[in-house]
C-alpha positions as CSV (number, residue, x, y, z in Angstrom):
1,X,21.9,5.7,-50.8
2,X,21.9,3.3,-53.6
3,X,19.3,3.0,-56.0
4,X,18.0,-0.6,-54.6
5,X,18.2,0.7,-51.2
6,X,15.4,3.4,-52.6
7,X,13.6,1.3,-54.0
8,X,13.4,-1.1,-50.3
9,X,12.5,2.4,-48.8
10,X,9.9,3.2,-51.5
11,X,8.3,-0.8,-50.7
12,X,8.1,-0.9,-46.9
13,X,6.1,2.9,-46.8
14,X,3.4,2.0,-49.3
15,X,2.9,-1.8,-47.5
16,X,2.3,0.8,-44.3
17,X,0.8,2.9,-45.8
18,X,-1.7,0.6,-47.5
19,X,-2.4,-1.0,-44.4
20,X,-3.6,2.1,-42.1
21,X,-0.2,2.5,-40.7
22,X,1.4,5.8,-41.1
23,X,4.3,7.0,-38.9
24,X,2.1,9.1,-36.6
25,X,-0.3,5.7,-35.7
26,X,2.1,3.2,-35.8
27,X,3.9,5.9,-33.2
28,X,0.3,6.2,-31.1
29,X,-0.3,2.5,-31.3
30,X,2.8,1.0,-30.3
31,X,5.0,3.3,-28.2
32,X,8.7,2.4,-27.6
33,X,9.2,0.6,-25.0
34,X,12.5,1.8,-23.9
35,X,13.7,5.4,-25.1
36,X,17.2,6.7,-25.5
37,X,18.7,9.6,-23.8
38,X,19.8,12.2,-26.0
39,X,23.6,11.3,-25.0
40,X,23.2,8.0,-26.0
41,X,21.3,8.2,-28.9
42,X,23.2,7.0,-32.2
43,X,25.9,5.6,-30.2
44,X,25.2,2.4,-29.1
45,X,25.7,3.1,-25.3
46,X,24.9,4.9,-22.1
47,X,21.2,3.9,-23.3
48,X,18.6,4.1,-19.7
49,X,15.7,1.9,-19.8
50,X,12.8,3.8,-18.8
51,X,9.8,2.2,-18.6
52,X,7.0,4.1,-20.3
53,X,4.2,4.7,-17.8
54,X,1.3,3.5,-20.4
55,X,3.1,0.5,-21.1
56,X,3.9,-0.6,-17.2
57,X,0.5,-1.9,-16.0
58,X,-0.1,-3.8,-19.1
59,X,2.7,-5.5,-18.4
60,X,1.9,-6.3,-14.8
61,X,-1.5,-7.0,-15.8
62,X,-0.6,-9.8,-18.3
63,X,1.8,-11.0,-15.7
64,X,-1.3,-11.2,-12.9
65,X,-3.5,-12.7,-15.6
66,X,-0.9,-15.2,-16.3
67,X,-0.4,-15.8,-12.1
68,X,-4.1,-16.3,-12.3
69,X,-3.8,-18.6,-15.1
70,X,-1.3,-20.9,-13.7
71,X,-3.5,-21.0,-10.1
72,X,-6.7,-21.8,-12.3
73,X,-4.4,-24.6,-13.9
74,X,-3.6,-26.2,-10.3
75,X,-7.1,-25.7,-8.7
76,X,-9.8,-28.6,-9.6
77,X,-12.3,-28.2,-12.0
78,X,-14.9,-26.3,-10.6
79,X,-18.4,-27.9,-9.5
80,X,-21.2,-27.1,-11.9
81,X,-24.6,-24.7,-10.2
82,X,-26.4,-27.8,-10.8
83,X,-24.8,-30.3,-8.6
84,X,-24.5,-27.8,-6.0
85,X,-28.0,-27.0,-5.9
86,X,-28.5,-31.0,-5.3
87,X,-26.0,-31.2,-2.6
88,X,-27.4,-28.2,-0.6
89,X,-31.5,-29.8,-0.8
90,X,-29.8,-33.3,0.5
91,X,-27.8,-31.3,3.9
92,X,-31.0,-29.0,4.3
93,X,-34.0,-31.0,4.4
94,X,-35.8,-27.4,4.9
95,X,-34.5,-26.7,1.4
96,X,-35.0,-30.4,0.3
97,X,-39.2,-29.5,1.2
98,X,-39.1,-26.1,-0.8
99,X,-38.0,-27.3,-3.9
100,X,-40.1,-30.5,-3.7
101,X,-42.9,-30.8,-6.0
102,X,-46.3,-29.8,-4.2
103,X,-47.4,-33.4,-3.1
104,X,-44.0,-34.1,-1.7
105,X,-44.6,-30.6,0.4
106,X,-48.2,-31.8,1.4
107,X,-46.8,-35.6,2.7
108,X,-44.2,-33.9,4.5
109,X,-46.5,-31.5,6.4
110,X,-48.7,-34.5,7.3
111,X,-46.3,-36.0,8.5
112,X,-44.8,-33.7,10.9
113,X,-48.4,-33.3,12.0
114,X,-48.6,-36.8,12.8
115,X,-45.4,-37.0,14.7
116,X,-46.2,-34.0,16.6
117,X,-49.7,-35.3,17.7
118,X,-48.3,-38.9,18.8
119,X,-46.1,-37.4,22.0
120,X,-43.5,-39.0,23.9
121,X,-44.8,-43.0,25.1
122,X,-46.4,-43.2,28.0
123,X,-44.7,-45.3,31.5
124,X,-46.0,-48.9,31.6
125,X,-48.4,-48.6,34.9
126,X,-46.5,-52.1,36.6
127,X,-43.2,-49.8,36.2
128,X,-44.9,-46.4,37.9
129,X,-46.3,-48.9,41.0
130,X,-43.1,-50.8,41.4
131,X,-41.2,-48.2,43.5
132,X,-43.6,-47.0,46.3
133,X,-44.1,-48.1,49.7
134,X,-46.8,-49.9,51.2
135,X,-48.3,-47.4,52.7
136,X,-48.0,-44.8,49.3
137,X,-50.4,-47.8,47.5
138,X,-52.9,-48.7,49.8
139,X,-53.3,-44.8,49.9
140,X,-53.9,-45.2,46.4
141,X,-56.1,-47.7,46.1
142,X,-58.2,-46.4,49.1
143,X,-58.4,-42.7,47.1
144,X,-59.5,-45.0,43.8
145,X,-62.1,-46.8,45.9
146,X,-63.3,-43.5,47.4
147,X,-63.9,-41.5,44.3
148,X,-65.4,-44.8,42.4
149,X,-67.4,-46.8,45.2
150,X,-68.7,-49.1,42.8
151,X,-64.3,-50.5,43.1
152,X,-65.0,-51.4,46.7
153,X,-66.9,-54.8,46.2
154,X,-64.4,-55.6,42.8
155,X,-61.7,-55.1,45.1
156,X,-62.5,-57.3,47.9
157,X,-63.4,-60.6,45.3
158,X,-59.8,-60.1,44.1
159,X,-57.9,-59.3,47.3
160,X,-56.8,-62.8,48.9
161,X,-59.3,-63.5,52.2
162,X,-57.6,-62.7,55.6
163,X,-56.1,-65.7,57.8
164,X,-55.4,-66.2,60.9
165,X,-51.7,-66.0,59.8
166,X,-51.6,-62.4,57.7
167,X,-54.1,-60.6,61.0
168,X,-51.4,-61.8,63.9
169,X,-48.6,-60.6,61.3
170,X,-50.5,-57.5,60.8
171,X,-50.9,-56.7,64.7
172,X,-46.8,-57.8,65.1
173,X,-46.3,-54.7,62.7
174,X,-48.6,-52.2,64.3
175,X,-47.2,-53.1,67.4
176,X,-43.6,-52.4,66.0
177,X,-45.0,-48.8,64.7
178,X,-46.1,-48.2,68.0
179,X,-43.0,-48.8,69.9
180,X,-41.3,-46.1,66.6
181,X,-43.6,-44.0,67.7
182,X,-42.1,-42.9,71.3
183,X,-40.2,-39.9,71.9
184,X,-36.5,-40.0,72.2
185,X,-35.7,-40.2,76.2
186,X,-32.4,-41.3,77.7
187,X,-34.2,-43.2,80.3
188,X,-36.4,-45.3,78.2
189,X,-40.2,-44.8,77.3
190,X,-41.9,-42.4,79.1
191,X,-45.2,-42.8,80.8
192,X,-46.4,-39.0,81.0
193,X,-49.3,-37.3,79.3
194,X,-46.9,-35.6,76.5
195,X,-46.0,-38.9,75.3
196,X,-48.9,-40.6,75.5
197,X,-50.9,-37.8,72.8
198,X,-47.3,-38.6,70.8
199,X,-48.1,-42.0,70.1
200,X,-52.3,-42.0,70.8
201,X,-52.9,-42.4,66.7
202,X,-51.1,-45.9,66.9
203,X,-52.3,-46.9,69.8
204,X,-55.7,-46.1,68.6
205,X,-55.0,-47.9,65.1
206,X,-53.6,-51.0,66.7
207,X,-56.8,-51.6,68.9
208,X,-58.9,-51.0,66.1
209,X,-57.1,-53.4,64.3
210,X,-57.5,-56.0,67.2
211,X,-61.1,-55.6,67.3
212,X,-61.7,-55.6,63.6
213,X,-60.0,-59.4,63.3
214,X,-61.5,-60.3,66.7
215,X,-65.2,-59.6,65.2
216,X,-64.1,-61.3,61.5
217,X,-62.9,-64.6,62.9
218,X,-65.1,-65.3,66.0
219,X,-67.8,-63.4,66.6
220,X,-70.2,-64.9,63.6
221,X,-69.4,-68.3,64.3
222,X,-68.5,-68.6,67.9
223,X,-72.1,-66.6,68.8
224,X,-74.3,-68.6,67.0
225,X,-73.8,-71.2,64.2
226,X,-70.9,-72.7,63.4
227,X,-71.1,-73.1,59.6
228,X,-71.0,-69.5,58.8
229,X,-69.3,-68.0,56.1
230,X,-66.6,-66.1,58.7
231,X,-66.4,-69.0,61.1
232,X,-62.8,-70.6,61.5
233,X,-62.2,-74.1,60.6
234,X,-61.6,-75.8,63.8
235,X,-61.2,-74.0,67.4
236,X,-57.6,-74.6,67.3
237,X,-57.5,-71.1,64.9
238,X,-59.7,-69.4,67.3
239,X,-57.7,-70.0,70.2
240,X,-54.7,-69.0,68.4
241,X,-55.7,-65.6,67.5
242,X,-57.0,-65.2,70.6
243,X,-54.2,-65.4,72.2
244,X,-51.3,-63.8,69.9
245,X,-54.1,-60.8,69.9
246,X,-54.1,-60.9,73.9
247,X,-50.0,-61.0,74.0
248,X,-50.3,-57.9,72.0
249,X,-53.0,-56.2,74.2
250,X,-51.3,-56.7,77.7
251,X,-47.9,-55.3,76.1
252,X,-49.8,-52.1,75.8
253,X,-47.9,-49.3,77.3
254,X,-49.3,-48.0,81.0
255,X,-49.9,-45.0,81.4
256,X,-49.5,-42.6,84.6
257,X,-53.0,-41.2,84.1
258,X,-56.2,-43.6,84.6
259,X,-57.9,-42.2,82.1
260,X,-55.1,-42.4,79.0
261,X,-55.4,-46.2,80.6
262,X,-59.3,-46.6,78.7
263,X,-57.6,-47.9,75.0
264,X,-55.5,-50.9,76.5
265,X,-58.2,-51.6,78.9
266,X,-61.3,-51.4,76.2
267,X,-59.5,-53.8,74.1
268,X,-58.8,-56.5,76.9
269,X,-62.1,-56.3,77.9
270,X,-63.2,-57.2,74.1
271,X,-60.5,-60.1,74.1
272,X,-61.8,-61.7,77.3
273,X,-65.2,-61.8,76.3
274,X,-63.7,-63.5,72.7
275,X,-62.3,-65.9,75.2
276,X,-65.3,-66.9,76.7
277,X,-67.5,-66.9,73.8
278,X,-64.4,-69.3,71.9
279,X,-64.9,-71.5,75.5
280,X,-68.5,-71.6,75.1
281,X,-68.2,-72.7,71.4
282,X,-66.1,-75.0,71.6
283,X,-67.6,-76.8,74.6
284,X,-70.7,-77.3,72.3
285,X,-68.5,-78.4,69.9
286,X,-66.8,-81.5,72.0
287,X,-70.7,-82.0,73.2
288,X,-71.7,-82.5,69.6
289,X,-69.2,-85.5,69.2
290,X,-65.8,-83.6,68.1
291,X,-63.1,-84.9,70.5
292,X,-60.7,-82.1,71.6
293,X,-57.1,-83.6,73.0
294,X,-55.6,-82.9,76.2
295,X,-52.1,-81.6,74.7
296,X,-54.5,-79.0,73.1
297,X,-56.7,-77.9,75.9
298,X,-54.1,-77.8,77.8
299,X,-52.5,-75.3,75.7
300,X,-55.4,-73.6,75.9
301,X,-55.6,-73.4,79.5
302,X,-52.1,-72.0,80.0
303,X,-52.7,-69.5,78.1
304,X,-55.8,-68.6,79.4
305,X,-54.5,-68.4,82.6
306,X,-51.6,-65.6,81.7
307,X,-53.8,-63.1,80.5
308,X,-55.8,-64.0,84.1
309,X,-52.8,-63.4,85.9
310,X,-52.4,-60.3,83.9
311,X,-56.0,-59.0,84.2
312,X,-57.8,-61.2,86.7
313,X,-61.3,-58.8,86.8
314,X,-61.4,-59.4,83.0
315,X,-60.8,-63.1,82.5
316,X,-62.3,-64.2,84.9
317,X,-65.4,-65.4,83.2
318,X,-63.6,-67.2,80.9
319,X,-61.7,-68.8,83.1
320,X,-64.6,-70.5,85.1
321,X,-66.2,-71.2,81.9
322,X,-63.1,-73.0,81.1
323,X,-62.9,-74.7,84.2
324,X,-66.4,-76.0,84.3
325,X,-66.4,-77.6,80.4
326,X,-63.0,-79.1,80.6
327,X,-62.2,-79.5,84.4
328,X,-62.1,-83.4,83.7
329,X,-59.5,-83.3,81.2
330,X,-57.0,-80.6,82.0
331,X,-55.8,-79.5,85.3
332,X,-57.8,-76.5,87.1
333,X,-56.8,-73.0,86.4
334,X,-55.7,-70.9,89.2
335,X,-58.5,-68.8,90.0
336,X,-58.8,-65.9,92.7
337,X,-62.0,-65.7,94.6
338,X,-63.9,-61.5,93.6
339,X,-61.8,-58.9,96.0
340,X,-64.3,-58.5,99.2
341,X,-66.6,-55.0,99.1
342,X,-65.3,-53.1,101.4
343,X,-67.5,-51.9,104.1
């Protein structure tokens, strides 16, 4: 070696080994990376790269830390703690209330109470009463008049007075109930005892019915005076439910026993004596200076004479009363003379 290639030599080790960096570290702290066979070595061939164990997972860790890198690069930047904690209280109201301030807590809580202690709006009452029957609301207003009596009288000044009209529609629907109310029988209605406790409640409520208008239109007014508060306008309305109540009556069913006979008999008896009191009344009336026509009275005698053909015993009466008062302007009535006693 030449005396400047010494003197290189003699350079390079003291800049090692001023710097800490003797042969044996420099060896510890940076191991080759590849290392020769001993065939190979010095003669530039045949050299197998063998990867030192120390050095291979440094390697694949800087290459996963540079994968991680690049995917860091391509993601978006990531959302501060802040923000998130802001989005989370706006979705979750519950968390929205924790980390409220205290007064935001205690309006909240009132609040709720508030909303809980309203409940669900009640059903207008017009919208509750609009889809029963008939029948389901005079059941309900007789059940409100019976546990408050005091309803009864407020009841009656509001609900429209009775006419002659509504009480002969009234007794066309009980009659209709009553005919519903038979059995089913191939050969018609049936007269038999059976039957007749099948349909007795509306044969019962439809005479009751007959004798409840009878008493409200005639009896005040056609027994005593005739300016009452219940009597009828003019004898024309008396008449007239006398005798749709009287077609009702005699289309009572028959029955095979006399004694299931005593409803449609009872209530004849009650319209025959309305006839004659109506007869009476309204002779006094033409007496007082009222002028009754023939067309009428004669109307009135027709009729009268039906039901006599239907019950003779029972209108009888009536008939000779209307024979007697009227005889001079309408024609006589057929009248029977009483069946003889027998001996």
């Amino acid at each position: 070696m030449s005396q400047q290639g010494h003197w290189k030599a003699s350079a390079l080790a003291a800049t090692f080994s001023s710097a800490g960096l003797n042969g044996t570290a420099w060896g510890a702290a940076r191991p080759p990376l590849y290392r020769s066979t001993e065939i190979g070595f010095g003669l530039g061939f045949g050299q197998s790269m063998h990867a030192d164990p120390d050095v291979t997972p440094r390697r694949q860790k800087r290459k996963a830390s540079s994968e991680d890198e690049s995917m860091d690069s391509s993601s978006p930047t990531p959302e501060p703690a802040s923000r998130k904690a802001r989005s989370a209280r706006d979705d979750d109201p519950v968390a929205a209330v924790i980390n409220s301030s205290p007064a935001a807590r205690r309006a909240v809580a009132r609040k709720r109470t508030r909303t809980s202690d309203a409940g669900p709006s009640e059903v207008a009452l017009d919208k509750l009463l609009e889809p029963l029957e008939e029948r389901d609301l005079r059941q309900l207003l007789s059940a409100l008049v019976a546990q408050n009596p005091q309803l009864g009288t407020q009841v009656r000044q509001l609900v429209p007075r009775p006419t002659v009209n509504s009480a002969c529609s009234q007794l066309v629907r009980l009659e209709r109930r009553l005919a519903a109310a038979f059995p089913y029988n191939k050969t018609g209605p049936a007269a038999d005892d059976y039957t007749f406790h099948r349909v007795r409640p509306a044969l019962e409520e439809l005479r009751d019915t007959i004798v409840m208008y009878l008493d409200h239109f005639t009896h005040h007014g056609l027994a005593g005076d005739l300016h009452t508060a219940n009597a009828l306008a003019h004898p024309a309305e008396w008449f007239d439910l006398l005798a749709q109540a009287s077609d009702v009556a005699v289309r009572m069913p028959r029955w095979d026993k006399p004694e299931n006979n005593r409803i449609r008999r009872d209530t004849l008896r009650q319209l025959a004596d309305g006839w004659l009191r109506a007869t009476t009344a309204t002779a006094r009336w033409a007496d007082d200076g009222h002028i009754a026509g023939r067309d009428m009275l004669s109307r009135w005698a027709h009729q009268l004479g039906r039901f006599y053909a239907a019950e003779p015993e029972l209108f009888e009466p009536a008939v000779q009363v209307f024979q007697r008062s009227f005889s001079h302007l309408c024609p006589r009535l057929p009248v029977q003379p009483p069946p003889a006693a027998s001996a």
